[in-house]
C-alpha positions as CSV (number, residue, x, y, z in Angstrom):
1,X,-6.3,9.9,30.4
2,X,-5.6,6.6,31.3
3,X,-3.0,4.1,29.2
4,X,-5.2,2.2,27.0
5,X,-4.1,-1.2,26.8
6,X,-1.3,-2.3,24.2
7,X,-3.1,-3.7,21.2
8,X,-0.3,-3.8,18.9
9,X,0.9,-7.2,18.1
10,X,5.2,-7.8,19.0
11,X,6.6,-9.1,16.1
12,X,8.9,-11.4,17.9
13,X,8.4,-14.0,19.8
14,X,11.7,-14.4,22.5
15,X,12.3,-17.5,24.3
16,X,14.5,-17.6,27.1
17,X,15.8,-21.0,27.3
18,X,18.6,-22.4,29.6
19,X,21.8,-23.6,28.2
20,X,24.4,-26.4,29.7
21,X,26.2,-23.7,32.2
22,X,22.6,-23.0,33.6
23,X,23.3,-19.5,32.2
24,X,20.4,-17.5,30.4
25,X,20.1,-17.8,26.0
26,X,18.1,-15.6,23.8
27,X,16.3,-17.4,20.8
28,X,14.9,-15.1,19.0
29,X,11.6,-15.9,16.3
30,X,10.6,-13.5,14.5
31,X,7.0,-14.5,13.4
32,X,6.2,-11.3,11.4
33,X,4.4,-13.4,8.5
34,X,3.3,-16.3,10.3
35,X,6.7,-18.1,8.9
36,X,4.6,-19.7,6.2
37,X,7.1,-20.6,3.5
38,X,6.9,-19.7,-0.4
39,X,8.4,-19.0,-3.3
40,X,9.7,-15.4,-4.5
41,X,7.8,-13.4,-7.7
42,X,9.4,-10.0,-9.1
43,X,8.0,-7.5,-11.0
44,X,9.0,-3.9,-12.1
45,X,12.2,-2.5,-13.4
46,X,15.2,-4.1,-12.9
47,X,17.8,-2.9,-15.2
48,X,20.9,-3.8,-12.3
49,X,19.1,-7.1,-11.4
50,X,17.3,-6.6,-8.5
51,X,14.6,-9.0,-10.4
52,X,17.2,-12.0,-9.9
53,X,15.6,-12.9,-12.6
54,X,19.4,-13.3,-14.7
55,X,21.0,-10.2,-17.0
56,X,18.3,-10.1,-19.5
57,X,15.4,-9.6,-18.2
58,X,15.3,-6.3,-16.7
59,X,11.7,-5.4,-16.3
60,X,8.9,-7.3,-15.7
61,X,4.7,-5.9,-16.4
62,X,3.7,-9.4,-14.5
63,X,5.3,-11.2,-11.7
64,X,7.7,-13.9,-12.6
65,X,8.9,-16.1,-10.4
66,X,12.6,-16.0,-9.3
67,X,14.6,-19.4,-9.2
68,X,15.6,-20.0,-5.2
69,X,17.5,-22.7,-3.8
70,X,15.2,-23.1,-0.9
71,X,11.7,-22.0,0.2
72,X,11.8,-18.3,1.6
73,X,9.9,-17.4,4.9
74,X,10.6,-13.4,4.5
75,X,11.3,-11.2,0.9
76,X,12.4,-7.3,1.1
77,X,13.3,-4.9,-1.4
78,X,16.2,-2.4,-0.7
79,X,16.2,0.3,-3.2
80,X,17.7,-1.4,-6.0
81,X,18.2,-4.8,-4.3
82,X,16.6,-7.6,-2.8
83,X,17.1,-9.6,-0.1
84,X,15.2,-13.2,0.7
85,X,15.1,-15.0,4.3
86,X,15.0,-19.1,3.7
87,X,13.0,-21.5,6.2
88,X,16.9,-22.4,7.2
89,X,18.0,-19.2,8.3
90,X,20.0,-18.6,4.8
91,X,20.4,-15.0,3.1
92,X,20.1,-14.7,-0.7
93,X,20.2,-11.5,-2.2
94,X,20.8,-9.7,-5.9
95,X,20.8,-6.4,-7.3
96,X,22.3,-3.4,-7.4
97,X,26.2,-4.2,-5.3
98,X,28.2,-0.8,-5.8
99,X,28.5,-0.2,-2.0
100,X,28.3,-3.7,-0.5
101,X,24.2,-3.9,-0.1
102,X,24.3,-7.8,-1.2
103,X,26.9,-8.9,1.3
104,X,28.7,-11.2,-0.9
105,X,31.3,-11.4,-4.1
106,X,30.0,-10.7,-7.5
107,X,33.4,-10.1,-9.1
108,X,31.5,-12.9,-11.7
109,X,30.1,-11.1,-14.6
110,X,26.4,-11.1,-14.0
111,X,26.6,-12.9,-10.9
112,X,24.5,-10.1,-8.8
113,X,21.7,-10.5,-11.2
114,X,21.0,-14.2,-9.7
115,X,20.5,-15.1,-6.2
116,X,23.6,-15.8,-4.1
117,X,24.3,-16.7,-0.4
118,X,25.5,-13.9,1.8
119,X,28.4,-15.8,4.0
120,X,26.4,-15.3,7.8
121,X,27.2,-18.5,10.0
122,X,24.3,-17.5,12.2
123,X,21.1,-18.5,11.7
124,X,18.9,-15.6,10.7
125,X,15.3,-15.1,11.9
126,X,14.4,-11.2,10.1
127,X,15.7,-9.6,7.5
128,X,15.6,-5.6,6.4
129,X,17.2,-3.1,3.5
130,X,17.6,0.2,2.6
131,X,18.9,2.1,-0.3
132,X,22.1,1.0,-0.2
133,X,22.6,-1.5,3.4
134,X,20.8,-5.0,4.3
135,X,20.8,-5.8,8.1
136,X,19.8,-9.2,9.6
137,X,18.7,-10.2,12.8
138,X,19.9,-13.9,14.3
139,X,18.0,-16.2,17.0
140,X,20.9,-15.3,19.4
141,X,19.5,-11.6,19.2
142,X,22.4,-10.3,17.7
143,X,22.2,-7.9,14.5
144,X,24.2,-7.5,11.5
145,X,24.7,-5.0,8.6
146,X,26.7,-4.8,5.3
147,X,26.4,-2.1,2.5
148,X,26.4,2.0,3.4
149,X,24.6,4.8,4.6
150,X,24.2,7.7,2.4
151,X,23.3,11.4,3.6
152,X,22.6,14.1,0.5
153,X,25.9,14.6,-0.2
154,X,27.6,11.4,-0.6
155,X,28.7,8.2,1.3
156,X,29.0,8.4,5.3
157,X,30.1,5.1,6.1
158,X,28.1,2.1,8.2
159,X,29.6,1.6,11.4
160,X,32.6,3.9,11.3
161,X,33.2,6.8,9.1
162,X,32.9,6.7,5.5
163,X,33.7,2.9,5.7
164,X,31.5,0.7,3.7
165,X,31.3,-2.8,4.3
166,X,30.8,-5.9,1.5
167,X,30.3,-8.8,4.0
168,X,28.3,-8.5,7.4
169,X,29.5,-6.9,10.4
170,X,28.0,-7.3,13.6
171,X,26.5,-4.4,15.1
172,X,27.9,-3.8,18.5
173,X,25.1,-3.5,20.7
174,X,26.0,-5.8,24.3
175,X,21.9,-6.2,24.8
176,X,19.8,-8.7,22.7
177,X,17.7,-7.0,20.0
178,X,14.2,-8.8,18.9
179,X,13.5,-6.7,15.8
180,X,15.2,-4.1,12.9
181,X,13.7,-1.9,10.5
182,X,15.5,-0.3,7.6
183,X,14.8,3.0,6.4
184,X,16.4,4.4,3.4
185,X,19.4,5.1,5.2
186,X,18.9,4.5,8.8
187,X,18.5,1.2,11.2
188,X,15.9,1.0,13.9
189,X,16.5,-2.1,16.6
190,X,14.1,-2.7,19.6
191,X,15.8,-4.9,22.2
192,X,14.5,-7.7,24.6
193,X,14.6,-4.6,27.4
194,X,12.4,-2.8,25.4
195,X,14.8,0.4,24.5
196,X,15.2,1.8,20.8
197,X,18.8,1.9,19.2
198,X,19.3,4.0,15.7
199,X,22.0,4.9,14.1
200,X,23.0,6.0,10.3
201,X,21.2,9.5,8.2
202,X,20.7,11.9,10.9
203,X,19.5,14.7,8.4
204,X,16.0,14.3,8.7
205,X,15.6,13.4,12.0
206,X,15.1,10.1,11.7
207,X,17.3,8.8,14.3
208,X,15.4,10.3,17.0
209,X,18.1,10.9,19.1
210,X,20.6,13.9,17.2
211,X,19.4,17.6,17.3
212,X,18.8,19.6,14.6
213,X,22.3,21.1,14.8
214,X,24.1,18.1,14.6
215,X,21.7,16.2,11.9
216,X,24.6,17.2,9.2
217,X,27.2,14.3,9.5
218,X,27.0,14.8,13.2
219,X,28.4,18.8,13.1
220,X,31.4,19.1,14.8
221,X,31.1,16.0,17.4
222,X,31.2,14.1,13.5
223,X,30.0,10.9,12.1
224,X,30.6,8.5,15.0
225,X,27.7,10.7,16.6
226,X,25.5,9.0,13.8
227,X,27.0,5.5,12.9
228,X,27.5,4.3,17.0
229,X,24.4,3.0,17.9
230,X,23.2,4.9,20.4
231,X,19.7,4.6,22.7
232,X,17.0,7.1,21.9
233,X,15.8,8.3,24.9
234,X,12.5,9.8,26.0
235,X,11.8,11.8,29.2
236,X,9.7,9.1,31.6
237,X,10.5,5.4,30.9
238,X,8.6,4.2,27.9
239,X,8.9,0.2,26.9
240,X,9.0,-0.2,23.1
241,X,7.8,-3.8,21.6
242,X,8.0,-2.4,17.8
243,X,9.8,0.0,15.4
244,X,8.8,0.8,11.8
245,X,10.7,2.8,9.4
246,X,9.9,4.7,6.1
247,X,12.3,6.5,4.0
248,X,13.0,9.5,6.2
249,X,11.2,8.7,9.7
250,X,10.4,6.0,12.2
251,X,7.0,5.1,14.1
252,X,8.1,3.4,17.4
253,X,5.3,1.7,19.6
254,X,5.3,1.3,23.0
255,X,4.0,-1.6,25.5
256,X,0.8,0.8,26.2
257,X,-0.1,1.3,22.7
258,X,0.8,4.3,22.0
259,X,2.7,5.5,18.6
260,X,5.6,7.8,18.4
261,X,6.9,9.4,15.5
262,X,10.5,11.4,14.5
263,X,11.8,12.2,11.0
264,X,10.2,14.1,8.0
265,X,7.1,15.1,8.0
266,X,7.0,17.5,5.4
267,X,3.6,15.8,4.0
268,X,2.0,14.7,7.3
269,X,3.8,11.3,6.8
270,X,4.2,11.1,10.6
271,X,0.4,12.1,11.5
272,X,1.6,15.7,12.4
273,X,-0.8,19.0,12.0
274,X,2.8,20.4,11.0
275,X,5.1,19.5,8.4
276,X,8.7,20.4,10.7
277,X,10.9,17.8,10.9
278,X,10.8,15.4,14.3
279,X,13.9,15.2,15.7
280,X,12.6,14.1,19.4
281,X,10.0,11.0,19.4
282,X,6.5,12.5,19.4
283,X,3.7,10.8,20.8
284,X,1.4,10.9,17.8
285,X,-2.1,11.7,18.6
286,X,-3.8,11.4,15.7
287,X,-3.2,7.4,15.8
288,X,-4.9,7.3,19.7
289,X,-8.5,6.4,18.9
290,X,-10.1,4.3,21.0
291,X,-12.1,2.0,18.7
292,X,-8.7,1.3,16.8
293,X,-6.1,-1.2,17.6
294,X,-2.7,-1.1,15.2
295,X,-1.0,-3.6,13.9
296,X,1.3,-2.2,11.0
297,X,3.0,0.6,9.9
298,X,5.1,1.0,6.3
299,X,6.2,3.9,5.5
300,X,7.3,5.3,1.6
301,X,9.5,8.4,0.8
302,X,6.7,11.5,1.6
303,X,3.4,8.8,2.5
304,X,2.2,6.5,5.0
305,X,0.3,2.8,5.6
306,X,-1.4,1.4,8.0
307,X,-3.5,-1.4,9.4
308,X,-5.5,-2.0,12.5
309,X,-6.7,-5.2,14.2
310,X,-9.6,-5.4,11.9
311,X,-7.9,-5.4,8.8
312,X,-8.8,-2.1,7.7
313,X,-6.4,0.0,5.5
314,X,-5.5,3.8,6.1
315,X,-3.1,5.6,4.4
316,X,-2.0,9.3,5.0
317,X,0.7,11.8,3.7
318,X,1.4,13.2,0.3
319,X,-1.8,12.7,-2.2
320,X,0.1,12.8,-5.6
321,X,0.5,9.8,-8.3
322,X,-2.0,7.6,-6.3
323,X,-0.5,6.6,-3.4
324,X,-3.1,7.3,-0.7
325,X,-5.3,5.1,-2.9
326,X,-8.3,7.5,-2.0
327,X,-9.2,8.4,-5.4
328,X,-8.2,11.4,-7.9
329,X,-9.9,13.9,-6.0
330,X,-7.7,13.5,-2.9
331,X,-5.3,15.9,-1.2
332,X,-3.1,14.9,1.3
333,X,-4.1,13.8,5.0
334,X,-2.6,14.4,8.5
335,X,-4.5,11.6,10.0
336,X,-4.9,8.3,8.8
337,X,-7.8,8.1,6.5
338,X,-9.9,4.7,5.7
339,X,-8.4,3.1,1.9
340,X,-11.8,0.9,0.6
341,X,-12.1,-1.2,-2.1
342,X,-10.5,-4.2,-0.3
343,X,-11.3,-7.3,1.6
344,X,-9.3,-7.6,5.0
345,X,-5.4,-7.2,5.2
346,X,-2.9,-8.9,6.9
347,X,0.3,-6.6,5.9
348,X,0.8,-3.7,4.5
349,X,3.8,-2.5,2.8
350,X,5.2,0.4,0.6
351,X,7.5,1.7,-2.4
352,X,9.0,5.2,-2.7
353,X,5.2,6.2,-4.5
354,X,3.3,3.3,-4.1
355,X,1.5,1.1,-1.5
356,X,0.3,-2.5,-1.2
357,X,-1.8,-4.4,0.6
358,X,-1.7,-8.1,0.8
359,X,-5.7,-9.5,2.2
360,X,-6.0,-12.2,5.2
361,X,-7.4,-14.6,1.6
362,X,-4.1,-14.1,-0.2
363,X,-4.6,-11.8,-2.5
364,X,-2.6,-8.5,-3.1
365,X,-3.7,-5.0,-4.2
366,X,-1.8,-2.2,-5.4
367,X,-2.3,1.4,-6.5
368,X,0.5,4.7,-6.4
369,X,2.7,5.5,-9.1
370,X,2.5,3.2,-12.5
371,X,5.6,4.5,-14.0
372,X,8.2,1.5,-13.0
373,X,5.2,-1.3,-13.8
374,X,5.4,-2.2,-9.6
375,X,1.4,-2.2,-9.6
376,X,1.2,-5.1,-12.5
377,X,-1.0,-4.0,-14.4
378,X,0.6,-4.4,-17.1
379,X,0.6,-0.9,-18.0
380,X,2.3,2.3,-16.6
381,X,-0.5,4.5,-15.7
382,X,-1.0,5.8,-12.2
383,X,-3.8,4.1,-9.9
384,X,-5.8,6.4,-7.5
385,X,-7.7,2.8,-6.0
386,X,-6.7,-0.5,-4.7
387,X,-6.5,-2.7,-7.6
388,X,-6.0,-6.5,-7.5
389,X,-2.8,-7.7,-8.8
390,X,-3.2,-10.4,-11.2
391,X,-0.7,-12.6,-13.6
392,X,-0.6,-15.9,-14.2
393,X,2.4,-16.8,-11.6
394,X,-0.5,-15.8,-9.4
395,X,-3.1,-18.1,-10.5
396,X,-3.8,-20.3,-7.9
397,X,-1.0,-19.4,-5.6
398,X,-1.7,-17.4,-2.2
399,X,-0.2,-14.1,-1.8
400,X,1.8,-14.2,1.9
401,X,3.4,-10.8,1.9
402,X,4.8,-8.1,-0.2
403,X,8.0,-5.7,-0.3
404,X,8.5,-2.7,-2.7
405,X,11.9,-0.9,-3.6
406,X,12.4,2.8,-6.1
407,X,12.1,0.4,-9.2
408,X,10.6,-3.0,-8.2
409,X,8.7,-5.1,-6.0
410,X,8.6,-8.6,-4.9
411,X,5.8,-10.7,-3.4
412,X,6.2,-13.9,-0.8
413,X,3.6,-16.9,-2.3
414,X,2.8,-20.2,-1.7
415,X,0.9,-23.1,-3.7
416,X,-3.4,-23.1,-3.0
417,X,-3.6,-26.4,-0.8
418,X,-6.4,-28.2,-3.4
419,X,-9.5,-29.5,-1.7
């Protein structure tokens, strides 16, 4: 069958622009949000301060709004931390600091509770987190990453064996890279060539690039198998524009449109009829339909998001606590199955349990897991549907996009323009 034409969307724009030697420089803009500035809201649990909300309020039901220097163009939760992008190219972060994840000194009492600068002389265009890392990408197409990986077992290290890092490190890749994606404990880069770099957890298969016998802290070749970035490599030349993560697999999409998938799958979270782990890139059929075009991917620890070109919702993966938003009576799905109840999205994002989807009108629905109050609703029961998030830091204020960690979740927002 003939390539169908790519009708995923890049993420980054990348202008080539000449400098005083005549010599070729990468500027990088990442555009994944429209780079509409806002302010921050948190809501959830946030008992080591990923709320930044200060060391006494550790959970919110509603979204309160976090004090920022500056107006934020990007807002991700890690696991138990968060990390905000300004319209300058700044890096503020708080929450949970035990291996490094904020990229700055908190040695002040209560100082990761607030939002800090991390020290990055670079200006930053994207930002992404995982359990325990944060990575950032600059205009010069360089990447960065401070924090740790983590495997079952324990620490592995970031860039060199069970080495942590609190302050950003450059990630040694000689080719300029237009976008990252964090999963739990893994980093995903595409570059301007259009190859796909990975390096970190190898146990699942996530990296898409270790075999099975060497998934366990890289056998006896070791860690530096895992923490060098290394190319994944397919057989054929495929040109990648985007990368997604989830907790414990990646979706990678390539110039033609096509999806592939490698990681866990032990709920269909990749679009699989199996549930084996991926450790090659598989190209996923059950995402090649010709009437649908995709846009997004988010992925949580056993379940799946998506959106196409119209703005519909799908979801697929494991069924339990909510997450598929398809209702109490469903099981869990191998192929991405239509969410309703919503108006068009423009993103779609996901917790460990829970999903979200933010509407092209600004407002953000929620269902999954209630437990950690990351749906606000106030209350801690599960949700099977989409429901609209509401609060009165919301009132009036346009929802631009939405991130969500184990315990908490944050939203991007900006001010209704009145008429």
């Amino acid at each position: 069958m003939p390539a169908r034409k790519s009708t995923i969307k890049r993420k980054s724009d990348v202008i080539v622009a000449d400098d005083k030697e005549d010599s070729k420089k990468i500027k990088v803009s990442h555009r994944s949000h429209g780079k509409e500035a806002g302010q921050v809201l948190a809501l959830g649990q946030g008992d080591v301060g990923q709320l930044g909300l200060g060391e006494n309020i550790i959970e919110r039901k509603k979204p309160a709004l976090v004090p920022l220097p500056e107006q934020i163009v990007q807002v991700i939760a890690g696991g138990m931390h968060t990390v905000c992008l300004s319209e300058t190219g700044q890096i503020y972060t708080f929450g949970c600091n035990d291996e490094g994840a904020l990229g700055r000194d908190t040695s002040e009492e209560g100082s990761e509770t607030v939002p800090g600068k991390v020290p990055l002389e670079e200006k930053v265009v994207q930002v992404s987190a995982g359990d325990s890392h944060t990575a950032a990408l600059t205009e010069e197409g360089s990447a960065y990453i401070w924090g740790s990986f983590r495997d079952n077992s324990s620490v592995i290290g970031l860039l060199e064996p069970m080495k942590s890092s609190t302050v950003p490190i450059k990630v040694p890749i000689n080719v300029p890279v237009v976008k990252i994606s964090s999963g739990n404990d893994h980093l995903v880069l595409v570059t301007l060539d259009g190859d796909l770099y990975s390096f970190g957890c190898a146990e699942q298969g996530q990296l898409g690039r270790v075999p099975e016998h060497f998934s366990n802290r890289g056998g006896r070749k070791g860690l530096e198998r895992l923490l060098t970035p290394q190319m994944v490599k397919l057989k054929g030349k495929v040109h990648f524009i985007d990368a997604f993560c989830g907790a414990y697999f990646t979706f990678a999409v390539s110039k033609e449109g096509y999806v592939y998938g490698f990681g866990l799958s032990n709920y269909h979270q990749l679009g699989t009829k199996h549930t084996r782990m991926c450790f090659v890139p598989v190209k996923l059929t059950s995402f090649r339909n010709s009437t649908t075009s995709w846009v997004g991917f988010s992925g949580g620890q056993h379940h799946t998001i998506c959106l196409d070109a119209e703005g519909q919702v799908y979801s697929l993966g494991r069924a339990e606590y909510g997450r598929l938003g398809l209702g109490e009576e469903a099981e869990e799905k191998s192929e991405p199955t239509s969410v309703m109840g919503m108006e068009p999205a423009s993103g779609v994002t996901c917790g460990a349990s829970v999903s979200y989807a933010v509407t092209r009108e600004g407002s953000v629905y929620a269902w999954g897991m209630g437990t950690n109050l990351q749906l606000g609703t106030g209350e801690e029961d599960d949700e099977w549907s989409p429901k609209k998030m509401t609060g009165k830091q919301l009132e009036n204020r346009t929802v631009l996009m939405a991130s969500s960690g184990g315990q908490h979740t944050v939203l991007l927002v900006k001010d209704k323009q009145e008429s």
